[in-house]
N, C-alpha and C positions, 0 to 999 in steps of 0.2 A: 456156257459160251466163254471162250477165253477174249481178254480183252488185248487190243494192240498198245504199243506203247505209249503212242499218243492220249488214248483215252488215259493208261494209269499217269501219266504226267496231267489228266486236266484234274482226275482226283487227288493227285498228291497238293495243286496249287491251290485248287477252290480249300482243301483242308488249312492251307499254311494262310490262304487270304484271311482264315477267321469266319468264312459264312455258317449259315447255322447249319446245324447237324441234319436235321431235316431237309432242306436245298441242297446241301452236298450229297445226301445219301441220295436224293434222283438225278442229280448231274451224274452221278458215278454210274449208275444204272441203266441212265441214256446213252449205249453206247454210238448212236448215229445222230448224238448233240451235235447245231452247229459249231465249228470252231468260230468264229467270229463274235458269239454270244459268250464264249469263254474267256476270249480275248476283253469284252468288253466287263466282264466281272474281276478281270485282272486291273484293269483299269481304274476301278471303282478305289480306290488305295484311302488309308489314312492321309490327314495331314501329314509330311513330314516332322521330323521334328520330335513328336509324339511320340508316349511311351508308348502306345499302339503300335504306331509305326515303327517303331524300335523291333518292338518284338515281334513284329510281320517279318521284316527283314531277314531278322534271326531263324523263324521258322520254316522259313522260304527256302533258306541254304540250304536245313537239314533236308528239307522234304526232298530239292532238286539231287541232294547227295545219293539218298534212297531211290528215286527215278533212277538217277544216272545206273545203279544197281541192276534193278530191271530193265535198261536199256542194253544192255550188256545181257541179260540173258535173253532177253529176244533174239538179238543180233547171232548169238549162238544156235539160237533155234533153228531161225531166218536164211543163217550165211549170208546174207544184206542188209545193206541199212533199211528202216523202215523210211518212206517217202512221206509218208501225215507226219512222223515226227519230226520230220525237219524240218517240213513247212511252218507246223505251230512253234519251234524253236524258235525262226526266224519275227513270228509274229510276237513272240512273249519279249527276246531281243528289243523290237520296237517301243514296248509296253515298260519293257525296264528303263529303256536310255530318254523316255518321259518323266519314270519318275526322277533319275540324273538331276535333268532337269528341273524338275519343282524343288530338288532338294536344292540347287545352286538359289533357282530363285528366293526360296528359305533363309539361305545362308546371305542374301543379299537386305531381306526385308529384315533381319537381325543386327546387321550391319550399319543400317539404314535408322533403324529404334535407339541403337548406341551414340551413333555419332549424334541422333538429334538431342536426345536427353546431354551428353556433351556439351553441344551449341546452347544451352538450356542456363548452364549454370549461374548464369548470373540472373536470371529471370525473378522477378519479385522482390530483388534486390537494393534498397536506393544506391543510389549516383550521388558522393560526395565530392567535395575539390579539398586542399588541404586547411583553407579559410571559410571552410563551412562553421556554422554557430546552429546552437539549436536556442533561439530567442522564442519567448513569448508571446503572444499573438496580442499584435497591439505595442511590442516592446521592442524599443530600437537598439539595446545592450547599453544603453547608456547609463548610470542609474545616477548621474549628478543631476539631474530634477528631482529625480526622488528620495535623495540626499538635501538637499539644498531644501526642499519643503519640509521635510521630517528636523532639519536643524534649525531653520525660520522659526518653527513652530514652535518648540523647544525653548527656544530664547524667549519667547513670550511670556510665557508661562509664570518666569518669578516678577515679571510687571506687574501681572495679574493678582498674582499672589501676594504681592506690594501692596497692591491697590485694595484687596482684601482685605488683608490684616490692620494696614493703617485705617482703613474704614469702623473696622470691628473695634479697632483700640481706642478711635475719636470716640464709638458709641458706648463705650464700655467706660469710657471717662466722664461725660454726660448720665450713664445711670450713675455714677457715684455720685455725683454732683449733686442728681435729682434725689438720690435717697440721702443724703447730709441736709439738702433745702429742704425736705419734707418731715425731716426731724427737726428742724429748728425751727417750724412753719409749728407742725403740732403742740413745739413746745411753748410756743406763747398764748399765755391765758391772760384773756385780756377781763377778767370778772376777779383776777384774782383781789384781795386788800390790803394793798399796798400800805408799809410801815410807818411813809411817808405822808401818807394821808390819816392819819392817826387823829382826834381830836384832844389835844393838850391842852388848847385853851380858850377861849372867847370868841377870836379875831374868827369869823364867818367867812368874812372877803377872801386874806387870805389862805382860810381852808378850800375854797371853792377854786382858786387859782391855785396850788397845788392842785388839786383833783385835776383840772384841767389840762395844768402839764403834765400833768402823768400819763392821763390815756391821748393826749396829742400825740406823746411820744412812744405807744403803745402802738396806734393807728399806723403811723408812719413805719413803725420796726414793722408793722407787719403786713403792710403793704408795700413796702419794698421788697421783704423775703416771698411775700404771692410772688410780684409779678419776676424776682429772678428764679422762680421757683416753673413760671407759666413759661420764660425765654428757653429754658432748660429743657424742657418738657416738649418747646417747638422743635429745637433745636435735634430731638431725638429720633422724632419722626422725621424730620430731612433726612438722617442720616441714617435710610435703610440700606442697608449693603446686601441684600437679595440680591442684589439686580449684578454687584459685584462676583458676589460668590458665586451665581450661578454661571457668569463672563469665565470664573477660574477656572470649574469644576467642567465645563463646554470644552475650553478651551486644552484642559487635557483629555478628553476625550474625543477631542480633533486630535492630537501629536498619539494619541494611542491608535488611532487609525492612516494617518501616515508612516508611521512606522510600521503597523502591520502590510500594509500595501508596500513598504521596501522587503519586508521580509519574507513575502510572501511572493512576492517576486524573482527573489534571490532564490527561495526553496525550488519554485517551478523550471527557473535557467540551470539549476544544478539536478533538478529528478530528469528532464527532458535530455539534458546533455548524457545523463547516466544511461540512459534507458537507449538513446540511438545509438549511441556509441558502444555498449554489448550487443543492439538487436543488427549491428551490422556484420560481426564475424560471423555471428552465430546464422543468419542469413545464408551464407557462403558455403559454412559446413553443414546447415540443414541439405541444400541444394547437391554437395558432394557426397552426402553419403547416401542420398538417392540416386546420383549416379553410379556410384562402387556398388549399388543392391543391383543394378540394371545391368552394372558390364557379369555380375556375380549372374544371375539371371542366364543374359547372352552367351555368356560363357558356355553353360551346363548344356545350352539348345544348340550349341555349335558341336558340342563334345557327341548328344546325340546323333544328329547329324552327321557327323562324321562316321560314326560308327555306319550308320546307312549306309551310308556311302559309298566303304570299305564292303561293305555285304553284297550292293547290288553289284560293283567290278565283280566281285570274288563267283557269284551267280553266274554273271555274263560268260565268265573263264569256264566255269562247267556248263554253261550253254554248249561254248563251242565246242566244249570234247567231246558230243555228242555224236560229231561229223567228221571225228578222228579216226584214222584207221586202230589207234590203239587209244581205247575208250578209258580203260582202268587208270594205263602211265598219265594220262593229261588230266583226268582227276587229279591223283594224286601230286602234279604237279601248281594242279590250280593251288591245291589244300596249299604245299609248302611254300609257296609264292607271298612274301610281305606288297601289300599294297597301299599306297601313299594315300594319305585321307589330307596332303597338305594342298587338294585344292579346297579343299571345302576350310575356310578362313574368316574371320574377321579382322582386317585390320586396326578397328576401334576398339575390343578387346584386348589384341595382341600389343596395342599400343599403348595399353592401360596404364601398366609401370610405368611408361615414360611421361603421363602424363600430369599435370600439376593444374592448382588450384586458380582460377584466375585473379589476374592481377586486381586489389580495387584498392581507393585514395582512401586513407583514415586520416578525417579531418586531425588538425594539428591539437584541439583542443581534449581531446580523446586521453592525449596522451600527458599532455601540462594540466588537464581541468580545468575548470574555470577559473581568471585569474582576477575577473574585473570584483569579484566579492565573494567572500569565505561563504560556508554554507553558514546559514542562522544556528545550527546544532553545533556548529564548531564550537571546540574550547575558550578560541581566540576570540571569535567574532564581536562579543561586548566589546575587546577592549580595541578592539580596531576600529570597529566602527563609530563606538561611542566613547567610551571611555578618553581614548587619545583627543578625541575632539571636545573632551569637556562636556558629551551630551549624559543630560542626567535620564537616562531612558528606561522602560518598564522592561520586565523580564520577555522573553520572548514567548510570542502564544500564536505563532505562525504555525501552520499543519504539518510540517516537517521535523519541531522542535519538539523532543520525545521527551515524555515525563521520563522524573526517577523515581525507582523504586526506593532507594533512599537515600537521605543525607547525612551530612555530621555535623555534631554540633560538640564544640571546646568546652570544655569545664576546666577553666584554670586555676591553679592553687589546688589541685586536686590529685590523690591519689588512689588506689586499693590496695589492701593484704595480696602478699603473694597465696594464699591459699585461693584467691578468684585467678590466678593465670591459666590459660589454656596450658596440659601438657601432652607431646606427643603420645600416643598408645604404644609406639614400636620403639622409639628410642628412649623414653622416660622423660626427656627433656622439655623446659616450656618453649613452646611457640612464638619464636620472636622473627625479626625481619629488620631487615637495613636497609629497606626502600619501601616509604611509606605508601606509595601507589599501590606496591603489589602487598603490604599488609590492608591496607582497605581492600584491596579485591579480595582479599580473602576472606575476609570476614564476611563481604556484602554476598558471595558465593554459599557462607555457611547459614546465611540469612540471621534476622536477628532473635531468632531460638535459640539458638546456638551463640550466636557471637554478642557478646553485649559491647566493645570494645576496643579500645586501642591505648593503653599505657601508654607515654612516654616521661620516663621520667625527669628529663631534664628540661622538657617542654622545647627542644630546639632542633626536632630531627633528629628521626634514626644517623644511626652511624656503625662503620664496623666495632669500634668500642663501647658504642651504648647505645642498638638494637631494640626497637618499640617491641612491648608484649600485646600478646593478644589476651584479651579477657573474655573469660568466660562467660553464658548468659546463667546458666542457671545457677540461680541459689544467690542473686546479685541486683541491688536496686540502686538506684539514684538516692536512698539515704545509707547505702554501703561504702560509700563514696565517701575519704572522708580530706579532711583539709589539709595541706600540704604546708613545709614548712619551709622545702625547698624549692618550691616554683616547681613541682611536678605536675603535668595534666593530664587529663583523661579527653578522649573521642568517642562520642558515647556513636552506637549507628541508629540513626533515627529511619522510621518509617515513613516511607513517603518523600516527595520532592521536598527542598527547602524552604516554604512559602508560609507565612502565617495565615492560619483560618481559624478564623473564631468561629464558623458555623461550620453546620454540617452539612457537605456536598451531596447532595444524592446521585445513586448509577444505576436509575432505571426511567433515563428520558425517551424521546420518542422524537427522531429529528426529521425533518424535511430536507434532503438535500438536494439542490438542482444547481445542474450541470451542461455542460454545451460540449461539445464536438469540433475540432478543428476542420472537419467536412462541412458540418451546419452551426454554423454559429451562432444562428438568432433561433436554432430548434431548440428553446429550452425542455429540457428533461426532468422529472421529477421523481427521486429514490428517498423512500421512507425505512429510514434506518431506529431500529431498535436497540433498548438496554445499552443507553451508554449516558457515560457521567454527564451531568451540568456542565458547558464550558468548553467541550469537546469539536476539536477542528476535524476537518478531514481532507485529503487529497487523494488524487489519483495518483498510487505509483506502483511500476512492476507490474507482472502479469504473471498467469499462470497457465499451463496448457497440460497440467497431467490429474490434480485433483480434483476440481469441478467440473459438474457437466457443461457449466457455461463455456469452461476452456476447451473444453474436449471438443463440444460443438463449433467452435473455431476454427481448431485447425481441423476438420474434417472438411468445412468452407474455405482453407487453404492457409490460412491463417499461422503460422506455425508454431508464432509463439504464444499460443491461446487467446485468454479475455484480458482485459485488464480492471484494474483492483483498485476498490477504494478504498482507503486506512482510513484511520483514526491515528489519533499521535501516540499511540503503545504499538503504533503498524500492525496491528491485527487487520485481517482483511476484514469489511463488516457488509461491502458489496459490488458490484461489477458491470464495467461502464461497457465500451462496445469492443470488438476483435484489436489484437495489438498489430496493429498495422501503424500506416505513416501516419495515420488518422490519431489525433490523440484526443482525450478530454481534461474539463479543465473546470470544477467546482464555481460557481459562481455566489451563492448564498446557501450558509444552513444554518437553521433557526431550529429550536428547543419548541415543540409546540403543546407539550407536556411531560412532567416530571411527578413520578411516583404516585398518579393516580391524579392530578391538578391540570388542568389547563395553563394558558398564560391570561388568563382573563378574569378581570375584579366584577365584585358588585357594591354601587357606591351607598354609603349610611351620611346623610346629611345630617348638620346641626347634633352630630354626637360625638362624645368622647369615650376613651376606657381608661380606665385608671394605672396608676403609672406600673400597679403588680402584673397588668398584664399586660405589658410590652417586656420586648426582649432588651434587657441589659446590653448598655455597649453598640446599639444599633442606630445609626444613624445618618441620611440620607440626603441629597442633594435636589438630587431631584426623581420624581414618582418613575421612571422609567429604571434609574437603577433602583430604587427600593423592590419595584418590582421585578428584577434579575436577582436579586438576592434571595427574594421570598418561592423565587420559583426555584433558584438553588437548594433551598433546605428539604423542599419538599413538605411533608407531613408536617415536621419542625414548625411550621410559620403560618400562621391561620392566613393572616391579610396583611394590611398596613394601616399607621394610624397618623394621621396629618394634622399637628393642630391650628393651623391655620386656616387649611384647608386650602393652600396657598402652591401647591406641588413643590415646595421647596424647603422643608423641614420634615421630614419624613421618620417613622420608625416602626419595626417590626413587631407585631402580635402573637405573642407564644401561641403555639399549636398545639399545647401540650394541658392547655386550660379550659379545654370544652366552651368556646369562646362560643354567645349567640346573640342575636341580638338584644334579647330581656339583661345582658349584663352593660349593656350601653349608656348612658347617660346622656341626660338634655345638655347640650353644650349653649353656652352665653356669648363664646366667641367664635363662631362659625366653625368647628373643629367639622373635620369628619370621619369617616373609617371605610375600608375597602376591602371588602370578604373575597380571596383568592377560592375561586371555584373549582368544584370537585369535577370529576368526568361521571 
């Protein structure tokens, strides 16, 4: 059975729609299919847009190219047009200039996706003015209260310490006193026989008055010496100065915690000002480069689209040379025909170049930093804050204040053999330098394996005519060193910050940190942080959004620039408070709850002492709450504490190192006691 045109046009379109092999081989086969069923599987279309639809499009043309073929030999057979195929022409016509249609509407819902992500940009963004501050919560930027308290306090101190010392000096002049009256007290013997009581001759009477004067005045020497011997003795006891010392010792540990609350204040107004003022550009350019992905995106779906677009005209145009008297030329003129794809458009796209980043205010401070106090880790900060004001103040132990790795320490009168100089490998020469900052960087860079040193021989600064040397570490001690005759000195590099410790810190405590939320501020929070030293601050600063999951799950909740981070003062991260948003957190207490295997908790030994072999040398304590921060400092080191008053105010440490138990205890006479720091 031969088929008419019509029908091989519904084979050629059901092939190019993509239906399956099986449906197409009976539609082709039906040749008294309705058309209107065909029509409505022409209808059935991909999305626009789509790489489907792309290639529908594409396969549509050829297929209509090859029809038109056969249209043309029909017509030859015929001598007439056929009548069904014109009719199904007209309705496939219809079916095309719908899909037109969706593609425009496409092109509009693309349009539509661009401009909104556009309007978008500033979204999640804060809203600053040029007088914005990032203050404290609780903090008015003002810090002359917290000034003015930190130097009240300050000034107290050497009263205190007045009061002290004069105290301790009256009582230190009364025991003299009392051990001078108690040697002269012992030294009269009143049985001794006296020279003058000798019997020389007869006279009885006056032997017995002799005797008598003699121990009259025995009596009285030595009941005058008791009782200035008993005012002494009262006089010693008045003058307890506990009550003094412990007024001194309180009292700098109030001015150590005012100052830490100034600097710690300071550290919060400088990490808070640092942290909004990076997370506001980057805000802007996170938001822009999801727009430039989206108009990238828009773009590729317009270029599809257009191509469609350009197919189904170019279709239409071989529709209609079906109804041509010359069937071939109006092909071939369709084929040569350029067709403008410039309705199909995006203005939000094509606008793209032209368009810029939106305008936002960076506060003023952004750009000056904070002006009202240096950061605590500054160089400057001692001497501006304290220094210039005469305050004699502790080193800084605020959360922001980053230990060193090491320090220097002068040795003057001091030089080495040029056989200890660093020499180049490449050039032969020794390593010297005419600015002493960057010869300690260099050194502190080779660490101190490598670097033992810093020569200068004239002890007055490098200079381009007399350039410090670097010394070498190995093969080099502190008794190589030897004494100078010229005022030469050495700079040895010491390990570790610059702080004297007679004991040994331990770095394996167990801390409790809790923290609060500028969303919840009375929700406290509790982070148990691991393996870090005795002494150890912490705060919240920075954040992260690519190496932990905690970040990562941030910004997938939209967050972008991850979690934020809790340091330790070497800024290691050690753990992670909530998403870095406007929300911030903000440490409120962290306490040591054990160290190297110890709890912070005693057990008390009444009415006993230990002998003075087993306390630690050099240790000694004000009051039981710092003996015990010490003992929980050494860890292992420090069995307990040993009090002989038993008074909390005379205190000193129990070597750890002496299988201390109680069978080495002794019965104390004066209320002593001792205090067994407990194991876990």
């Amino acid at each position: 059975m031969q088929l008419s045109s019509a029908q091989m046009m519904c084979r050629a379109l059901l092939i190019a729609l993509g239906l399956s092999t099986s449906l197409a081989a009976k539609l082709a086969a039906a040749p008294n299919i309705q058309q209107d069923g065909i029509v409505n599987l022409l209808a059935s279309s991909q999305p626009p847009g789509t790489v489907a639809s792309k290639n529908k499009a594409s396969e549509m043309e050829q297929m209509v190219l090859l029809l038109a073929q056969q249209a043309k030999v029909a017509r030859k057979s015929s001598q007439k047009p056929d009548a069904n195929l014109e009719g199904f022409v007209e309705m496939i016509k219809k079916e095309l200039a719908k899909m037109e249609g969706k593609i425009k509407d496409a092109v509009a819902i693309v349009d539509a996706g661009c401009k909104d992500t556009f309007g978008n940009l500033s979204a999640g963004c804060p809203i600053y003015s040029s007088n914005t501050t990032f203050l404290p919560a609780g903090f008015d930027g003002d810090f002359t209260t917290l000034r003015e308290a930190h130097s009240s306090c300050r000034s107290q101190i050497s009263s205190r310490k007045q009061e002290m010392d004069s105290c301790k000096s009256s009582r230190e002049s009364l025991i003299l006193q009392e051990h001078t009256l108690t040697a002269q007290f012992r030294s009269i013997n009143v049985f001794e026989s006296p020279e003058e009581c000798a019997v020389t001759g007869t006279d009885v009477l006056g032997y017995l008055a002799s005797m008598r004067d003699h121990f009259d005045g025995k009596k009285t020497t030595w009941w005058s010496t008791y009782y200035k011997l008993e005012n002494v003795t009262q006089n010693i006891t008045k003058w307890n100065c506990t009550e003094k010392e412990l007024a001194y010792y309180n009292k700098l540990t109030e001015c150590s915690e005012k100052q830490l609350t100034l600097e710690e204040t300071a550290c919060e107004l400088h990490a808070r000002t640092k942290e909004a003022c990076a997370m506001l550009p980057s805000c802007f350019d996170k938001n822009w480069e999801g727009y430039s992905k989206q108009v990238a995106l828009a773009n590729s779906t317009i270029q599809d689209l257009r191509f469609e677009y350009v197919a189904v005209k170019r279709i239409m145009c071989m529709l209609d040379a079906f109804t041509a008297e010359d069937l071939e030329a109006k092909i071939e003129e369709c084929m040569a025909k350029q067709y403008s794809g410039a309705a199909i458009t995006s203005a939000c796209v094509e606008g793209f170049l032209d368009a810029t980043k939106p305008n936002f205010i960076t506060p003023d401070v952004c750009a000056s930093g904070v002006k009202s106090i240096l950061h605590p880790n500054d160089d400057n900060f001692n001497e501006t804050e304290y220094a210039s004001q005469s305050i004699a103040a502790g080193p800084c132990m605020a959360s922001c204040c980053e230990l060193e790795l090491y320090h220097w320490q002068t040795y003057t009168n001091a030089f080495v053999t040029s056989d200890h100089y660093m020499y180049d490998s490449d050039s032969g020469r020794v390593v010297s330098y005419t600015n002493m900052a960057e010869a300690k960087q260099a050194c502190e860079t080779m660490g101190s394996v490598l670097c033992f040193g810093i020569y200068d021989a004239n002890c007055d600064g490098p200079s381009y005519e007399n350039p410090v040397k670097i010394v070498k570490a190995p093969g080099i001690d502190l008794e190589s060193v030897k004494e100078s005759s010229v005022g030469s000195c050495v700079q040895k590099l010491m390990n570790g910050p610059g702080t004297t410790m007679t004991t040994t810190t331990v770095k394996a405590c167990i801390y409790e940190v809790q923290y609060t939320s500028s969303a919840a501020p009375d929700d406290v929070k509790t982070l148990t942080v691991e393996h870090q030293e005795y002494g150890e601050a912490f705060r919240f600063s920075g954040c992260d959004n690519e190496e932990l999951d905690e970040g990562k799950a941030c910004v997938s909740s939209g967050a972008q620039n991850g979690v934020r981070l809790l340091k330790n003062r070497y800024g290691q991260a050690v753990a992670t408070g909530t998403c870095c948003t406007s929300e911030t957190n903000k440490v409120i207490l962290s306490e040591a709850t054990q160290c190297d295997g110890y709890k912070d908790e005693y057990k008390k030994y009444d009415s006993v002492y230990l002998t003075a072999s087993k306390l630690i040398r050099g240790t000694s304590y004000h009051s039981i709450r710092e003996a015990q921060i010490a003992c929980l400092k050494m860890g292992h080191k420090c069995w307990g504490l040993f009090d002989d008053k038993c008074d909390m105010g005379n205190l000193m440490l129990v070597d750890g190192d002496l299988n201390i138990s109680s069978s080495v205890m002794r019965e104390s006479h004066q209320s002593s006691c001792v205090y067994e720091k407990l194991h876990i």
